[in-house]
C-alpha positions as CSV (number, residue, x, y, z in Angstrom):
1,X,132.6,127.4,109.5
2,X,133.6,123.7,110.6
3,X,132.9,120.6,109.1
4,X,129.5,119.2,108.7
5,X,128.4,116.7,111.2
6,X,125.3,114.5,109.8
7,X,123.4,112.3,111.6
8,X,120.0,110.1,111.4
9,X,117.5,111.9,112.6
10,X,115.9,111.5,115.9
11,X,112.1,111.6,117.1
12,X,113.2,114.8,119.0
13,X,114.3,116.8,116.0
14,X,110.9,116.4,114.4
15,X,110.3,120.0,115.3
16,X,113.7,120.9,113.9
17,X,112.6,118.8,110.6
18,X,109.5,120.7,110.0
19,X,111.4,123.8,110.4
20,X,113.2,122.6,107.7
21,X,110.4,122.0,105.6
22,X,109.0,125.1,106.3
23,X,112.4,127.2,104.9
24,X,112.9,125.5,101.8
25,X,109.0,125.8,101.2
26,X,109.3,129.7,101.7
27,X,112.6,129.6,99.1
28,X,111.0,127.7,96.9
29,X,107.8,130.0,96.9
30,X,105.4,127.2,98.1
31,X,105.1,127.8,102.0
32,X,101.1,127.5,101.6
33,X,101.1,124.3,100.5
34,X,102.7,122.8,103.6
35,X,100.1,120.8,105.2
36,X,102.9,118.8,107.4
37,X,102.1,118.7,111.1
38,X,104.8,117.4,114.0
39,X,102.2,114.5,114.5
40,X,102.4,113.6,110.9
41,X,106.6,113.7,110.8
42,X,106.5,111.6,113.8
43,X,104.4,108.5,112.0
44,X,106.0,109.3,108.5
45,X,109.7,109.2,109.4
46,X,109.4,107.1,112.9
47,X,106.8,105.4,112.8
48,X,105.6,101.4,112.7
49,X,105.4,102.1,108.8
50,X,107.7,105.2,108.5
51,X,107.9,105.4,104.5
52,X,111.1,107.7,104.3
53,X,114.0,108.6,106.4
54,X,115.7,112.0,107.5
55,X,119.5,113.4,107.8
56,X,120.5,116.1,109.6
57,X,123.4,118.4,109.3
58,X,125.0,120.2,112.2
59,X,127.8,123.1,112.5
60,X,128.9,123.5,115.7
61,X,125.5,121.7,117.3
62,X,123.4,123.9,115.2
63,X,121.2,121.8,112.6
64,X,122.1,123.8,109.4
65,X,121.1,121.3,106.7
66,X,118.6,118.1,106.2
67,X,117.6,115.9,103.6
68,X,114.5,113.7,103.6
69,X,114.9,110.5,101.2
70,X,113.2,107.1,100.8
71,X,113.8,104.2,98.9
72,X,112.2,103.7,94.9
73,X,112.9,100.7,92.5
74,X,114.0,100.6,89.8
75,X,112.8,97.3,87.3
76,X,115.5,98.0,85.0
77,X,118.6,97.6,87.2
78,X,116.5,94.9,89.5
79,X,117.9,96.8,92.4
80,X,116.6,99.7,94.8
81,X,116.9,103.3,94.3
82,X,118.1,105.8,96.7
83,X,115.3,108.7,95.9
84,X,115.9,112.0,97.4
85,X,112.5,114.4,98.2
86,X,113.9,117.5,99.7
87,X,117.6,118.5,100.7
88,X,118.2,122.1,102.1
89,X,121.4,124.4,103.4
90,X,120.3,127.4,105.6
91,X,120.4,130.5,103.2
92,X,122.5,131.9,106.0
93,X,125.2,128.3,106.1
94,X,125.6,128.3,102.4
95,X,128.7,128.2,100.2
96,X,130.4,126.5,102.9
97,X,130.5,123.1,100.8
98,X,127.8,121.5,103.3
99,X,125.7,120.9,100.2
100,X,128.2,118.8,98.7
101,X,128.8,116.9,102.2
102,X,125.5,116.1,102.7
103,X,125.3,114.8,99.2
104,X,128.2,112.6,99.5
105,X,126.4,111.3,102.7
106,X,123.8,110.1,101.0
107,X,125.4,108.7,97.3
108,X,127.8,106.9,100.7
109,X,124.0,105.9,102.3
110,X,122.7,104.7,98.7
111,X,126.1,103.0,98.1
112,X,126.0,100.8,101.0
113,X,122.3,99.8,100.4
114,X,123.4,98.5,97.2
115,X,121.2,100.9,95.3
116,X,121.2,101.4,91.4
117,X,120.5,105.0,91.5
118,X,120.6,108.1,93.4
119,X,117.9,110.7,92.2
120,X,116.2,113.7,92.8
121,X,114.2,116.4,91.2
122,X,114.5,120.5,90.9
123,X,112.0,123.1,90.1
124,X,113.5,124.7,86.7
125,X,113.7,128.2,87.8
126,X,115.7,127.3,90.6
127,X,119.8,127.7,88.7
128,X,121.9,127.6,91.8
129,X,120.6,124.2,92.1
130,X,120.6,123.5,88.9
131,X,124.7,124.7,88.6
132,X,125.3,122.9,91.8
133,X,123.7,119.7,90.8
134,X,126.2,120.1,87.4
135,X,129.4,120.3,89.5
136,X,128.2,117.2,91.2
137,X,128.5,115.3,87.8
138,X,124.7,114.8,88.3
139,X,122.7,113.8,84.8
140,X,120.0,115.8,83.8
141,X,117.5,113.9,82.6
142,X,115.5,116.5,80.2
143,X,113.6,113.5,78.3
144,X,111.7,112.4,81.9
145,X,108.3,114.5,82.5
146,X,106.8,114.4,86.0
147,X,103.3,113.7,86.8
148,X,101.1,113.8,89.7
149,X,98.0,113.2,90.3
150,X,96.5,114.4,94.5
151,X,93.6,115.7,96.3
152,X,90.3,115.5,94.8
153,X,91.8,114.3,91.2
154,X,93.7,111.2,93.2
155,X,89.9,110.7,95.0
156,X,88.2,111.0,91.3
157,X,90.2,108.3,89.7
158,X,89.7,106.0,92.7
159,X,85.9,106.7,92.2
160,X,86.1,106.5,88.2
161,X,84.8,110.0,88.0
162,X,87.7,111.4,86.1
């Protein structure tokens, strides 16, 4: 396998994004919660008011890799953050160090912005992540507990009805 070649994404590879999204949903056991459409990637990501950006990584002019990241803030450092939603290597392209290229792209990307932080977040159960995020140098930060709130409980709250 050759070097990794990454690039912004394009309008046109919106198909090849979702395709993306698709994969990594299937690895990470959650492929019927995918409610993204093309029509959706298209306003999201290139949009008037596109809220996050895309990255794709090719081998040999085949998209083996992407990441989808925006920008968070962080009050504390008074600077932007470089937050990171999804980044995924073909099952088939790993262990080929594209990982690692495509997240020196992106601390590179979050450098040049001028951004405090570079973050992300993993599902538990998933160790090769876990391990890989380790060799990085990455800090794990175990005191930090996600919450969400969507769909009807995200419609409740707005209606005081929790």
């Amino acid at each position: 396998m050759g070097k990794l070649t990454i690039r912004k994404a394009e309008i046109k590879d919106v198909p090849t994004i979702l395709n993306f999204i698709k994969s990594l949903a299937k690895y990470e056991k959650l492929l019927d919660q995918v409610t993204a459409t093309e029509d959706l990637l298209k306003e999201s990501l290139f949009g008037k008011n596109a809220t996050a950006e895309c990255s794709i990584g090719f081998s040999e002019d085949n998209p083996v890799a992407f990441a989808v990241y925006f920008h968070n803030f962080s009050t504390f450092l008074g600077k932007p953050g470089l937050y990171l939603e999804d980044l995924f290597v073909l099952p088939e392209f790993r262990n080929n160090g594209y990982g690692k290229e495509m997240f020196a792209y992106l601390a590179k990307l979050a450098v040049e912005r001028n951004c405090g932080r570079f973050e992300w977040a993993v599902l538990d159960w998933n160790k090769p992540a876990l391990e890989f995020y380790k060799k990085l140098g990455a800090e794990r930060l175990d005191e930090w507990v996600i919450h969400r709130l969507s769909g009807d409980t995200l419609k409740k709250l707005i209606d005081n009805n929790l």
